[in-house]
Structures are given as C-alpha cells and as structure tokens.
C-alpha positions as CSV (number, residue, x, y, z in Angstrom):
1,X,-39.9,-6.5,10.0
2,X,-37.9,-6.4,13.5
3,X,-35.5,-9.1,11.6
4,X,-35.0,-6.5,9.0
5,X,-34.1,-3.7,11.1
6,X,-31.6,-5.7,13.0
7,X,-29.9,-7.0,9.6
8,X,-30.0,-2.9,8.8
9,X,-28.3,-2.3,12.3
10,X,-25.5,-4.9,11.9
11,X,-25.0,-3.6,8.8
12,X,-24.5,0.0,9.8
13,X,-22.1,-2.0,12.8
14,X,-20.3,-3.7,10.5
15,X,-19.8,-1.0,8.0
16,X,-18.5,1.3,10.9
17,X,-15.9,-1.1,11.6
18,X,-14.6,-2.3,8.3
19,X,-15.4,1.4,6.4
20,X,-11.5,2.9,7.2
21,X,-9.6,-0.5,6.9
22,X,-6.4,0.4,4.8
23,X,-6.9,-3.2,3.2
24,X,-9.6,-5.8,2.7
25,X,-10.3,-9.3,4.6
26,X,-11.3,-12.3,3.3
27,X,-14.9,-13.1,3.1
28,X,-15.5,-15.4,6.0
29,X,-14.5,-12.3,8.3
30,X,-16.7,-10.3,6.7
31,X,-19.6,-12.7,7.4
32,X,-18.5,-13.6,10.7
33,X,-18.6,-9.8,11.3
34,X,-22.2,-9.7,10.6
35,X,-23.3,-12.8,11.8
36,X,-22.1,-11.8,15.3
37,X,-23.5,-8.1,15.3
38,X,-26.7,-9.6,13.9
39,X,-27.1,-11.9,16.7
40,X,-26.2,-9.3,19.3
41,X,-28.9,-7.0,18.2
42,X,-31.7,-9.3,17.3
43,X,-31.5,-11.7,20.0
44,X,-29.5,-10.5,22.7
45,X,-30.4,-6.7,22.2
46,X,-34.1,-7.1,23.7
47,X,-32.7,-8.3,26.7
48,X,-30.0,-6.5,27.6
49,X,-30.3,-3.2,25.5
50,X,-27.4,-1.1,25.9
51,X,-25.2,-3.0,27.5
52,X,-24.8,-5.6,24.2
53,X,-22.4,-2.6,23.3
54,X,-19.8,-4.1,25.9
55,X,-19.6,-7.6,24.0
56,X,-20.3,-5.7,20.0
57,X,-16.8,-3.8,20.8
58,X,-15.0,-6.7,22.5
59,X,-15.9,-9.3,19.7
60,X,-15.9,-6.7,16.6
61,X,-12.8,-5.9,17.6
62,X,-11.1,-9.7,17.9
63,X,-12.8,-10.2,14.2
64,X,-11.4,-7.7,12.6
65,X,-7.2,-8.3,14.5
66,X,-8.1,-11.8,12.9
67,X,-9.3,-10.7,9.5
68,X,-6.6,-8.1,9.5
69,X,-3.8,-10.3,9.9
70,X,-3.6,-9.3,13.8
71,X,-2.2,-5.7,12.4
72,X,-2.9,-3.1,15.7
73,X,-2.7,-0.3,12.9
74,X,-5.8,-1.6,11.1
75,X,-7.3,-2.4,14.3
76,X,-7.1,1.6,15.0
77,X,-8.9,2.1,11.9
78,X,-11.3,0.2,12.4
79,X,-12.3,1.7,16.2
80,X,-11.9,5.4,14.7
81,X,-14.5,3.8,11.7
82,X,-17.2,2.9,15.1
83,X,-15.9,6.2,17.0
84,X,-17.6,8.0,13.6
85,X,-20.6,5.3,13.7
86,X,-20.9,6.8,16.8
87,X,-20.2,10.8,16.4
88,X,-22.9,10.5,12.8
89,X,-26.0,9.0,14.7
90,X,-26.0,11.6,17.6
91,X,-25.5,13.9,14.9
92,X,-29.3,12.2,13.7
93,X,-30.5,11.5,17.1
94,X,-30.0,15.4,18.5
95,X,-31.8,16.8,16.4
96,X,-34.7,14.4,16.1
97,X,-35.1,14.2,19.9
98,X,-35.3,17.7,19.7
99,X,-38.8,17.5,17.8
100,X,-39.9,14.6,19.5
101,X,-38.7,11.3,17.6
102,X,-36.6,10.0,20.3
103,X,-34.7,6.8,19.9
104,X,-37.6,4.8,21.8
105,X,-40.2,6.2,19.5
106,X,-37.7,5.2,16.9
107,X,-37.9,1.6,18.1
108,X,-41.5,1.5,17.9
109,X,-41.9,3.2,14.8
110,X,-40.5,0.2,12.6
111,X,-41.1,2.3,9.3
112,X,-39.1,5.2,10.8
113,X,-36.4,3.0,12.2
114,X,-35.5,1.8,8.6
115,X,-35.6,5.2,7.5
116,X,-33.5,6.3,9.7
117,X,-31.2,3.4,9.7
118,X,-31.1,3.9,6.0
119,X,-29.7,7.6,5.8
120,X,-27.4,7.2,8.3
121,X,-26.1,4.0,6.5
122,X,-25.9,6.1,3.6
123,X,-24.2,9.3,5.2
124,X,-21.5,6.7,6.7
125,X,-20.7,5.2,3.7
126,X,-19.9,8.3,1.9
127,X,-18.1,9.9,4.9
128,X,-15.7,6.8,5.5
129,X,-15.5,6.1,2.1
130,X,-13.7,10.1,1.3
131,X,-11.5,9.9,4.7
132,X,-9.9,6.5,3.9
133,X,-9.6,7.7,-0.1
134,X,-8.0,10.8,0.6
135,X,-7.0,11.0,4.1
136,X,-5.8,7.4,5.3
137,X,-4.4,5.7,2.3
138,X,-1.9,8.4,1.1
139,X,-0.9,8.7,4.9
140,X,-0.4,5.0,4.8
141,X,3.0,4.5,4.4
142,X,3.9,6.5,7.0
143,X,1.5,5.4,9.3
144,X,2.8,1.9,8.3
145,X,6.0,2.5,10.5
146,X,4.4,3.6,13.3
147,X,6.1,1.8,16.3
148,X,4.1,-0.8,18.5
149,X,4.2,1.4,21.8
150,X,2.7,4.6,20.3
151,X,-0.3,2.1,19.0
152,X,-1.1,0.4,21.7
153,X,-1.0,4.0,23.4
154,X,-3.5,5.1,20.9
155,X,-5.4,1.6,21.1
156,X,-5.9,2.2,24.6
157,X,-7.1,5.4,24.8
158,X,-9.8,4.4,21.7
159,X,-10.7,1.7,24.4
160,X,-11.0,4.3,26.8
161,X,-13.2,6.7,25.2
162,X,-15.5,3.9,24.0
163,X,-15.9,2.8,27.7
164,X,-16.6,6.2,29.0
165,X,-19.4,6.7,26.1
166,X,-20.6,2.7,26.9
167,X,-21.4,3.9,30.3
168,X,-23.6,6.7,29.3
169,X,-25.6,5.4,26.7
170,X,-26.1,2.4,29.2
171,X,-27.2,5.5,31.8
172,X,-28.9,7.2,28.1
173,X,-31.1,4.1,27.7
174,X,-32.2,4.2,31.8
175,X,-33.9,7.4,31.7
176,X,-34.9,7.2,28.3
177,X,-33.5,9.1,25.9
178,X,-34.2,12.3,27.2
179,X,-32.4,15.5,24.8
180,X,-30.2,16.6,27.4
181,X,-28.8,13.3,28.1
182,X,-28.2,12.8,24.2
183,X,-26.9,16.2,23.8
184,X,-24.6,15.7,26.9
185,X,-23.4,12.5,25.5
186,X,-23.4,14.0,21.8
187,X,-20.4,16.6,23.5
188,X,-18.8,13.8,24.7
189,X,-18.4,11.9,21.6
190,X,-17.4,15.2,19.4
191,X,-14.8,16.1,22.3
192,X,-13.4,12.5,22.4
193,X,-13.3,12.3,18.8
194,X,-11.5,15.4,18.3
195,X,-9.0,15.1,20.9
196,X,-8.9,10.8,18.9
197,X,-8.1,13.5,16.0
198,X,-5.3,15.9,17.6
199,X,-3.5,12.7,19.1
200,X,-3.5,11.2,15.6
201,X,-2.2,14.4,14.0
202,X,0.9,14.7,16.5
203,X,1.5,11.0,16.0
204,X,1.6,11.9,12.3
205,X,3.9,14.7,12.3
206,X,6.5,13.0,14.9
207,X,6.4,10.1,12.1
208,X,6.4,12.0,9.2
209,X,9.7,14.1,10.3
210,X,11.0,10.8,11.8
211,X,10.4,8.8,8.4
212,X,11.5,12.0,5.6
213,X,14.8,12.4,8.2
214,X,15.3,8.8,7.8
215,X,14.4,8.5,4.3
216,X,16.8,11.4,3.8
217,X,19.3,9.8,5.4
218,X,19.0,6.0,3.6
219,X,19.1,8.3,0.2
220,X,22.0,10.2,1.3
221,X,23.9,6.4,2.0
222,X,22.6,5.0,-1.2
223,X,23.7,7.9,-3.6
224,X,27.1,8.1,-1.7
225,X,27.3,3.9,-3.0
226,X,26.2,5.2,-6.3
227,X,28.4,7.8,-6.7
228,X,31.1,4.9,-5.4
229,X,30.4,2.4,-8.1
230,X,30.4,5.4,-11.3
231,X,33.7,6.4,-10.1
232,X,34.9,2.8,-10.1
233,X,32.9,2.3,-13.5
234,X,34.8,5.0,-14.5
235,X,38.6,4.1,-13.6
236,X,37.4,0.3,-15.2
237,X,37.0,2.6,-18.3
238,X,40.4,4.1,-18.2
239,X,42.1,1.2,-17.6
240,X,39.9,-0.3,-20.3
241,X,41.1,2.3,-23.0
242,X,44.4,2.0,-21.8
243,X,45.0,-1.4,-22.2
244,X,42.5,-1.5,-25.6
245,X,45.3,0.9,-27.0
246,X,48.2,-1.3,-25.8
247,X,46.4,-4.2,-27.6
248,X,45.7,-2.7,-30.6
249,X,49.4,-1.4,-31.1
250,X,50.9,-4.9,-30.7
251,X,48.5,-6.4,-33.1
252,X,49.0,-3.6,-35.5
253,X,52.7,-4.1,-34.8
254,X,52.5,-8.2,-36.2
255,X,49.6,-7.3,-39.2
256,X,52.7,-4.6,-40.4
257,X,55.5,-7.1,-40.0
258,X,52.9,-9.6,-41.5
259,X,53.9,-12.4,-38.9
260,X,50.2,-14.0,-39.2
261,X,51.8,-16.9,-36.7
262,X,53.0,-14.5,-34.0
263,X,49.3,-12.6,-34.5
264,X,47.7,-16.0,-33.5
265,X,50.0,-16.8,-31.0
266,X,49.2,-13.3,-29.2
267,X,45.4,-13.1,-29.9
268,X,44.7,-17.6,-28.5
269,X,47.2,-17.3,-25.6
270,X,46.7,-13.1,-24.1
271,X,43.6,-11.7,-25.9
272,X,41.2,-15.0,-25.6
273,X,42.1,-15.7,-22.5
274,X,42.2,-12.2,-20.8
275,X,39.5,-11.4,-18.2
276,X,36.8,-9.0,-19.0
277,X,37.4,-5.8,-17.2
278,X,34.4,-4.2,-18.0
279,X,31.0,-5.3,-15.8
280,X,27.6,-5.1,-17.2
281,X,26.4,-4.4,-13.6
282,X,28.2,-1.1,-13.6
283,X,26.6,-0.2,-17.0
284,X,22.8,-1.3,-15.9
285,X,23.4,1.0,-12.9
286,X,25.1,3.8,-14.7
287,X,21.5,4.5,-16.4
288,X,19.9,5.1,-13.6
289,X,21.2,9.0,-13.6
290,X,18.1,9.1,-16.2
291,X,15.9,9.3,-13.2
292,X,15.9,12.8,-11.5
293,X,13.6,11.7,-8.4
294,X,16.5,10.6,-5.9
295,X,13.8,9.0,-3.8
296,X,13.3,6.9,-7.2
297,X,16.6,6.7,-7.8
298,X,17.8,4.9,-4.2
299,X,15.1,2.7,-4.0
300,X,15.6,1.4,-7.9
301,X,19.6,1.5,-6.7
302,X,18.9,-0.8,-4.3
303,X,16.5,-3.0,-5.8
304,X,18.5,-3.6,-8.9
305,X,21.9,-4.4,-6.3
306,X,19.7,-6.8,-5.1
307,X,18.4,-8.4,-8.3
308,X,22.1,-8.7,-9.1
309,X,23.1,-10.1,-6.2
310,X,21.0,-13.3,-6.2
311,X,22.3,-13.9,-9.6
312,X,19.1,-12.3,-12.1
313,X,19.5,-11.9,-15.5
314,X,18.6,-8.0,-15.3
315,X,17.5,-5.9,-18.3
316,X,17.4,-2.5,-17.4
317,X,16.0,-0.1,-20.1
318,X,15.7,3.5,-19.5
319,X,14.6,5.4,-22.9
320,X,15.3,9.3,-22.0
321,X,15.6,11.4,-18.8
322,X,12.4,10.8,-16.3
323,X,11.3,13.9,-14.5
324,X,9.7,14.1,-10.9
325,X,6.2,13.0,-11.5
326,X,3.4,14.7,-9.7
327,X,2.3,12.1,-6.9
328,X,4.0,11.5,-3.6
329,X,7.3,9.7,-3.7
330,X,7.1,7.9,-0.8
331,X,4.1,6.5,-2.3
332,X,5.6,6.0,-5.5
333,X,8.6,4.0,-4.1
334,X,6.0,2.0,-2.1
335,X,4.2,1.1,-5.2
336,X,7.2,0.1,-7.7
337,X,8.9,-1.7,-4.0
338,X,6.1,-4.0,-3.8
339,X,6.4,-4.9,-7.5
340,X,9.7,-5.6,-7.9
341,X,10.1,-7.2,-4.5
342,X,7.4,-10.2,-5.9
343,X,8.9,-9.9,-9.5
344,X,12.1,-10.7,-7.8
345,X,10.9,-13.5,-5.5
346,X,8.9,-14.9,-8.8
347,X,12.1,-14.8,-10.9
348,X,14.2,-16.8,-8.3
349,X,12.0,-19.9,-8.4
350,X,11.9,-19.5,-12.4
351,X,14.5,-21.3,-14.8
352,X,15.1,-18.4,-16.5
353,X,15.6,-16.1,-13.6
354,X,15.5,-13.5,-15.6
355,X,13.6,-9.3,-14.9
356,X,13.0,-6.9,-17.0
357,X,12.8,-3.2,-16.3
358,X,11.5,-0.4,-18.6
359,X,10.8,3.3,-18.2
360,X,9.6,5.1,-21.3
361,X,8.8,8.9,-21.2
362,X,6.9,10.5,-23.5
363,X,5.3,14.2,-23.6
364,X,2.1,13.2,-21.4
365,X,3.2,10.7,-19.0
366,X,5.8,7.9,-17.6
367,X,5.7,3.7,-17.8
368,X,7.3,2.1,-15.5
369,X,7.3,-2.2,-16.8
370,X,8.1,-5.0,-14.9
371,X,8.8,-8.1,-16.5
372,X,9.8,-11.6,-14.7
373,X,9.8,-15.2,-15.5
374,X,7.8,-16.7,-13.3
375,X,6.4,-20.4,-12.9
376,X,3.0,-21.5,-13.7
377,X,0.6,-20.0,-11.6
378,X,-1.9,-21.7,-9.9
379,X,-4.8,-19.2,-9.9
380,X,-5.9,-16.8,-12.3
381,X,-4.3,-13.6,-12.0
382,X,-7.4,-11.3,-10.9
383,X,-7.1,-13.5,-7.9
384,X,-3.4,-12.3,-7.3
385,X,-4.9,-9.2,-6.5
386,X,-6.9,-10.4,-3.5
387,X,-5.8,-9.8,-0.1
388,X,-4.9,-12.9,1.7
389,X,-3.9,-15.0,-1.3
390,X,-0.1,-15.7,-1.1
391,X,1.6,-18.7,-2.7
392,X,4.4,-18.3,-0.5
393,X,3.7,-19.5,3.6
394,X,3.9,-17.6,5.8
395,X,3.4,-14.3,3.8
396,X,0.0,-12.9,4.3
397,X,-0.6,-12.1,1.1
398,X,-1.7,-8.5,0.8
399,X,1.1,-6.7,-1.0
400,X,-0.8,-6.3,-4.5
401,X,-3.8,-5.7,-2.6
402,X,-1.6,-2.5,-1.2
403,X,-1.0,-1.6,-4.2
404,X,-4.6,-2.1,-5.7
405,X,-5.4,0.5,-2.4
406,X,-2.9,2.9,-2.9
407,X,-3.8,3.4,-6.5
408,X,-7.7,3.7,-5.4
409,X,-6.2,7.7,-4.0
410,X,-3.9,8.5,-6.7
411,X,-6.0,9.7,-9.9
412,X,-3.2,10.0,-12.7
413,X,-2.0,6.1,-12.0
414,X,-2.6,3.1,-13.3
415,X,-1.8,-0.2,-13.4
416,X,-1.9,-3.0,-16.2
417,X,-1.0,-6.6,-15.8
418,X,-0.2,-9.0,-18.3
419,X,0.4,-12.9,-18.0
420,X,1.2,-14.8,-21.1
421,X,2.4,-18.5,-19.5
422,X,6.1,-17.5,-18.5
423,X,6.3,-14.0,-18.2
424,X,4.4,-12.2,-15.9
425,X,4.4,-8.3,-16.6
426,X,2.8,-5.2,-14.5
427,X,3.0,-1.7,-16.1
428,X,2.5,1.4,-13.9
429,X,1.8,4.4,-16.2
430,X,1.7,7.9,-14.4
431,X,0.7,11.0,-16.2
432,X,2.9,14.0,-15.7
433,X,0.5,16.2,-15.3
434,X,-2.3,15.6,-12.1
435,X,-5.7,14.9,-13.6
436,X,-7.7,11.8,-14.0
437,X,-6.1,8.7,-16.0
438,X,-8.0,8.0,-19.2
439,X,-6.8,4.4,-18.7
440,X,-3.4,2.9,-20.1
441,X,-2.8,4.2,-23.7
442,X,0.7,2.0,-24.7
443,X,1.0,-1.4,-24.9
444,X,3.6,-2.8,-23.0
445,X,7.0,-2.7,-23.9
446,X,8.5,-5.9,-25.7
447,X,12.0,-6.6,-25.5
448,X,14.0,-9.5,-24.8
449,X,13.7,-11.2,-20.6
C-alpha cells in the first residue's frame, strides 16, 4: 500500500510540474519525470523526509529544460505549476490540521493518505488544466518574446521563493506539523505566490505594449510596401493600356491597308518578342485588399513576398471581402505563420514547388486552405502533430504542436488536414461569430497547385 501512495505522490509531483507547460514532451521525459519523483519519495523520502524537496526541485526542474527543448519560458511554467502544488495542499492541510488530521496522522493513516492524495490530485488537475486553457496559451505569443534577462529574473526569484518555503517545511516537519507552523507557512506560500502573480502581470503588460507598438510599427512598414507595389502595379497598367492602344492601331492600320506580309512582319519581330509588362506577382498581391484585418493583411504580405521570392508557383485565391474575425489577431497570425512557414519549407524540397492559398467567406464563418506539394512523408500524418517530431535537424519540432495548443483555447477554430500522396493540405475554418465550432462543415477547396 505504502508503494501505492508514493506512485500517487509522484504523481501529484509530476502533474504539478508538467500541468502549465505551453507544449508537450516526448514520452521518455514524461517517464523519467516519474521515475525520479517516485524514487525520491519511496526510497529516499523515509530517510530524509523533508529535505528530498531540495533534490525533487533541482532534478524536476533539469527534466523538464530537457524535455522542453531547454526553453527558460516553459521552465517558468512549470515552477509556477509546483508553486500551485504547493499553495492547493496547504489549502487541504490547514484546514485538516485544524480538526486534528495532521500530515503525520496522514502518513499513518494509509486509507486517508490516498484519499487525500486523491482530491488534491483531482482539484489540481482541474485548476491547471483552466489557467493554461484560458490564461497561459492565449498569452503565449506574447509571452513567447519575452527577453532572456527578464526570465532568468523571474527564474530566480521562483528559485527563491521555493528555497525560503524548503526551509520551513524542513523546520514544519521538525516540530511536527503543528497548525500554526502550517498556517504560518500556508501565508507564506499565498504571499509568494501572489507577489509570483503581480511580477508576472507587470512582465505582461511591459511586453504586451512592447509587442502591439512593435507589431504596429512592422504593419505600418509592410502596408507602406504594399501601398508601394499597387501604385507600381498601377503605372504597369497605364503604361500597359497605353502601349495595348499603340498596338492595336498599327495592326488595325496594316489589316485596313490589307498588307497581310507587313502584319506578320510586325506581330513575329515587335509583338512576339516584346517583354511582358504586366507581373502576376503584382496581381496575387493586389487581392489581398480583400482582407480587412491589417494584422492579417502584413503577415500574408509578407509571407506571399516570400513564397515568391524563392521561386513558388503561388495560387492565391481570395473569393469575397474577409471581415475581422472574432479571435485574437496576434493569435491568428501565429496560427496561419506556422502554417505557411512549413508549407513553404515542404514546397521547396518538392518538384513541383508549388502553394496554394484559399480564403472563402460565407455567411457563418471564414476558411483559410493551405495547399503545398510536398515529398513523401515518412510518418503518418497524426504523428506530424506530435511535439518533437521534425524531419528537418536541428528544428525541434513543435510548431504544429503550437498550433494543436493554441487551438485547444480558441472555441470557434478548427483545423483539418488532408494528405493525399503529393499534396499536403491544412484548412483553418473560424466562425464569425464566437461560440463553439460544430466541427468543419466544407470540404476543402479544390483547385489547381
């Protein structure tokens, strides 16, 4: 039975440290995660007690910068999931010492250790569970930019905290339990955490204002290009109708005069051989004024420059005007970055080379395909959407998994992928109106890659 209780307790560990991480590891660090705080608390636990708290930090802590692609964000996340751990069982054990079930009583009664271990379990679950759904993840783009200094700042003082509340459950455990220790120690972990909490939410603002004023300003840059290439699409059109007009006077001049050899002679050696003035790429970008999200707008601008630029047979197809949808744009652009980033990088090592991007509005809500020709792939595609799996070295592999997460907070979104061989095709449908996605209604758009 004790084995039990310690597999229940490095569960409940675990759970606490892995319960706010923005993305997920692979499996091994998951195991490793419990194999360590199982062996801590069943074997080293009797001897030292408390103090196994020193090492369950230390080594959770290395785990999860491994397992987490040695990200200091997620390694944030997953102290403020243990500072939680923490604040949830002296919410349990306050009250409990109170009436007289102390946490040594607790350790001797094996039923009501499981009991206990079991709600609590429970409770965190849930609790982590809402605050990464719909506080972390649609903060996480943000949060994403966050520079190195200010987390290390926050890292530290996380490590600080947890030291100061180490020592007194080490000093908890010498005297016992008694409730005004716990209830001392219980003020110290809800003042920690909520001072944890007003750091986080100044570090927050300062990068929110930081990111929309740079945002603004990478818009602004982008829509001054835009504006650029429509007025040179534009004079290209002039000088188009111009010359057009020229050209169709001189013909009309030798069909009138009937001189059939001077015709030829005009069309094989100045028509043929004239240079197109006109550029597609001006025409695929000219569409985009569809779109009335400018956030939307820029990043597709820039996208589809790029697409061009490495020589990718585009297909841009834009059915009607496509309002501002109701989810967060900087989410939005996040999503639909991350998909045409890999449709590019998939279309580059293709033959074809080709992409294909479709939007189609209709009354309810907004499709947003993307098509690319892509090479064989070596693993089935529900295993595309597994963090850590890239085909690429060096990459780690998490940018669908991003995705998969980001969608997990946004209600009216979803996403449908389709693999027939050759073309590999994701289709983002958004309804226009907030509520909760009945599940994608259209088939994907067919068209020529």
């Amino acid at each position: 039975m004790n084995i039990f209780v310690a597999m229940l307790s490095a569960t409940n560990y675990s759970i606490g440290y892995i319960g706010l991480l923005p993305v997920r590891m692979k499996s091994r660090y998951y195991l490793l995660l419990f194999a360590y705080s199982f062996s801590l608390y069943y074997w080293a636990g009797i001897f030292w007690g408390q103090w196994i708290t020193i090492p369950l930090i230390l080594g959770c802590s290395f785990i999860v910068y491994l397992g987490s692609h040695k990200n200091i964000l997620h390694l944030t996340f997953s102290l403020t999931g243990y500072l939680i751990l923490i604040l949830l069982n002296h919410i349990f054990t306050i009250p409990l010492s109170i009436i007289g079930k102390t946490i040594p009583y607790l350790h001797l009664q094996i039923h009501s250790a499981i009991i206990f271990l079991l709600t609590q379990i429970l409770v965190l679950c849930i609790a982590l569970y809402l605050l990464r759904r719909f506080f972390l993840l649609p903060r996480l783009p943000i949060l994403s930019a966050c520079p190195q200094k200010l987390l290390y700042f926050f890292l530290a003082e996380l490590y600080a905290g947890l030291a100061l509340m180490t020592a007194n459950f080490i000093y908890g455990e010498a005297v016992a339990y008694p409730a005004e220790v716990l209830s001392l120690n219980g003020t110290l972990v809800t003042a920690f955490t909520l001072s944890a909490i007003l750091i986080f939410y100044n570090m927050y603002d300062i990068l929110k204002k930081n990111y929309e004023l740079g945002l603004q300003q990478a818009q602004s840059a982008i829509m001054q290009e835009y504006a650029h290439r429509m007025e040179s699409l534009y004079e290209d059109v002039r000088i188009f109708r111009h010359d057009y007009r020229n050209i169709l006077a001189t013909m009309q001049n030798y069909i009138d005069e009937e001189n059939t050899e001077a015709l030829k002679d005009y069309f094989y050696k100045t028509i043929l051989h004239c240079a197109p003035v006109l550029s597609d790429d001006g025409f695929t970008l000219g569409r985009l004024h569809l779109l009335e999200d400018d956030a939307v707008k820029s990043l597709l601008y820039m996208k589809i420059v790029a697409i061009l630029n490495h020589k990718i047979h585009l297909n841009l197809e834009i059915t009607e005007k496509v309002p501002v949808l109701p989810i967060d744009s900087i989410i939005l652009c996040q999503i639909l970055g991350i998909l045409l980033d890999n449709a590019l990088e998939a279309a580059l090592v293709s033959s074809e080379k080709s992409l294909q991007i479709t939007i189609v509005t209709t009354d309810s809500s907004v499709l947003f395909s993307i098509s690319n020709s892509t090479l064989p792939l070596p693993v089935p595609v529900a295993a595309l959407l597994k963090p850590g799996y890239s085909s690429k070295e060096g990459h780690e592999g998490i940018g669908l998994a991003i995705v998969d997460e980001l969608l997990d907070s946004i209600s009216c979104a979803e996403l449908s992928t389709k693999y027939d061989g050759s073309v590999f095709c994701q289709a983002l449908e958004i309804l226009q109106h907030r509520g909760k996605h009945p599940g994608l209604k259209q088939s994907l758009p067919k068209g020529p890659m």
